[in-house]
Structure formats: C-alpha cells, structure tokens
C-alpha positions as CSV (number, residue, x, y, z in Angstrom):
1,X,0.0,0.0,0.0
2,X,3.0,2.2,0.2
3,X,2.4,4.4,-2.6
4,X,6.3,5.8,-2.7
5,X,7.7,2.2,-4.0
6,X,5.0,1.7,-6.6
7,X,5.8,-0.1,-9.2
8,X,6.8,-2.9,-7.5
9,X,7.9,-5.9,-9.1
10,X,8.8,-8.9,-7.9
11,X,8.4,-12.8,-8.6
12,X,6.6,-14.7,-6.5
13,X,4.6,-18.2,-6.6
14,X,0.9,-18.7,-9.1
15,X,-1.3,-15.9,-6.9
16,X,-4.6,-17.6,-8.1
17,X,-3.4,-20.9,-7.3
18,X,-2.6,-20.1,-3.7
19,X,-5.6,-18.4,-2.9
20,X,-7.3,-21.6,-4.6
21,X,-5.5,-23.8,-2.2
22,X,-5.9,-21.7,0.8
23,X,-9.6,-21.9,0.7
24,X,-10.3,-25.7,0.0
25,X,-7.7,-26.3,2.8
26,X,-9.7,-23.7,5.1
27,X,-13.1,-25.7,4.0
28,X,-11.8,-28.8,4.5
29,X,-9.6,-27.9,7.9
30,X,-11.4,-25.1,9.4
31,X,-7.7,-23.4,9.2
32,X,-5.6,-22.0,6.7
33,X,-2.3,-23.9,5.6
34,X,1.3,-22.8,6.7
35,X,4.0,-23.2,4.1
36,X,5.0,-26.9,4.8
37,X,1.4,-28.0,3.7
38,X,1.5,-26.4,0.5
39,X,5.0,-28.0,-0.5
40,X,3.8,-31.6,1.2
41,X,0.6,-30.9,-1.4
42,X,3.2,-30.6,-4.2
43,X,5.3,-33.4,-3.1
44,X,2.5,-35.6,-3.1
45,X,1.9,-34.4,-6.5
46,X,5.6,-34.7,-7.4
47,X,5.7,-38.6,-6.2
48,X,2.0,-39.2,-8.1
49,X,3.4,-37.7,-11.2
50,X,6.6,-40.0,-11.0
51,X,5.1,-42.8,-10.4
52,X,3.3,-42.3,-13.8
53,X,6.4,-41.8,-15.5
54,X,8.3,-45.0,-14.4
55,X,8.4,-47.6,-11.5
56,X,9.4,-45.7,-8.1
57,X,12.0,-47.8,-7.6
58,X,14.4,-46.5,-10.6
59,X,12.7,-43.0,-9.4
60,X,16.6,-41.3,-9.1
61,X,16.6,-41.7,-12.9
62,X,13.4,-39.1,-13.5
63,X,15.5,-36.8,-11.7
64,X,18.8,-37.4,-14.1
65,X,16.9,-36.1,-17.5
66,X,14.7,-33.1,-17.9
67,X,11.1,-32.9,-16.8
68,X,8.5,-30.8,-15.9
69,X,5.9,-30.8,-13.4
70,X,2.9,-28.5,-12.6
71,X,2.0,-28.2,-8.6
72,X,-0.5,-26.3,-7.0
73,X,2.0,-23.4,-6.5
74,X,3.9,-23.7,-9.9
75,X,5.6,-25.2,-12.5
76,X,8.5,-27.3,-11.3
77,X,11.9,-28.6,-13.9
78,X,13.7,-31.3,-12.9
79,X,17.2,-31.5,-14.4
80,X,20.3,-32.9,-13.5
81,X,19.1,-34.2,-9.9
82,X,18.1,-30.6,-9.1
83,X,14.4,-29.1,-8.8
84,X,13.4,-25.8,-9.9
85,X,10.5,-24.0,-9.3
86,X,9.5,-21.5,-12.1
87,X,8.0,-18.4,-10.4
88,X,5.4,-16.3,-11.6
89,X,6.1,-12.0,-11.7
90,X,3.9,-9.5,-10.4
91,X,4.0,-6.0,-10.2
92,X,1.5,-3.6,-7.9
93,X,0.4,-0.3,-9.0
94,X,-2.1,1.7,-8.0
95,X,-2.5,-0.6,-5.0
96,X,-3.4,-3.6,-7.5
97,X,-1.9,-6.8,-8.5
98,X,-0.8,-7.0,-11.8
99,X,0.1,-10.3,-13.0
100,X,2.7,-10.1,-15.9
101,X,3.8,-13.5,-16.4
C-alpha cells in the first residue's frame, strides 16, 4: 500500500493458485495452511506424477533427465538431480496486482 515504492515488481509463486488452495484447505480444515502444507501438497503431486512416469523404484533416474511438473504453486523442472521452481512475476500499482507473467 505504500504508494512511494510503486511499481513494485517482484516474482513470487501462481497468486490464483494459492488463494485456490488456501480456501479448500480452510473448508476442508477449518484453518488456513502454513508453508510446509502447500510443498507436502506438491510433493504428493511430485511422487504421483513419478510414479506415472516409471516404476518408483528407478525413481533417481526421473531426476537425471529433464522434466516438468505442474504443482499447486507452480511449475517445477527437474534436471540434472536438481528441482526448480518456475515463479510467476507481479508488479503492484495503483495498490493492484498485476500479474505479468
């Protein structure tokens, strides 16, 4: 709301998405989630999407060649045994959020 560092920009995780979340888990819970539930939510998602691609237990291979997968939060690449998380970028002006990408 401060009006002296407007534009803002800055990246940030799918704004829709997390809102989305944040109300089934308040429905379902009768309490909104902390950080850790929204990246378990993900990780389950991570493990289900794996297990689609090959059996678990050569799992460490999916990690070895490039992939994509789309969480709750974002979009996630998985190269060379590293995860990535592709964030989305905002700006606020005018005291509104502006999604650009």
């Amino acid at each position: 709301k401060e009006k002296s560092v407007q534009p803002l920009y800055y990246p940030s995780i799918n704004k829709e998405n997390l809102e989305s979340f944040n109300k089934k888990f308040f429905k379902e819970y009768n309490t909104y989630p902390n950080h850790l539930s929204l990246l378990s939510y993900d990780l389950l998602g991570l493990i289900y999407y794996l297990s689609l691609k090959t059996d678990l237990q050569n799992v460490e291979n999916l990690f070895k060649k490039k992939n994509s997968f789309k969480g709750k939060i974002g979009v996630f690449d998985i190269k060379d045994n590293k995860i990535n998380h592709r964030l989305n970028f905002y700006k606020i002006d005018d005291g509104k959020i502006i999604e650009i990408f």
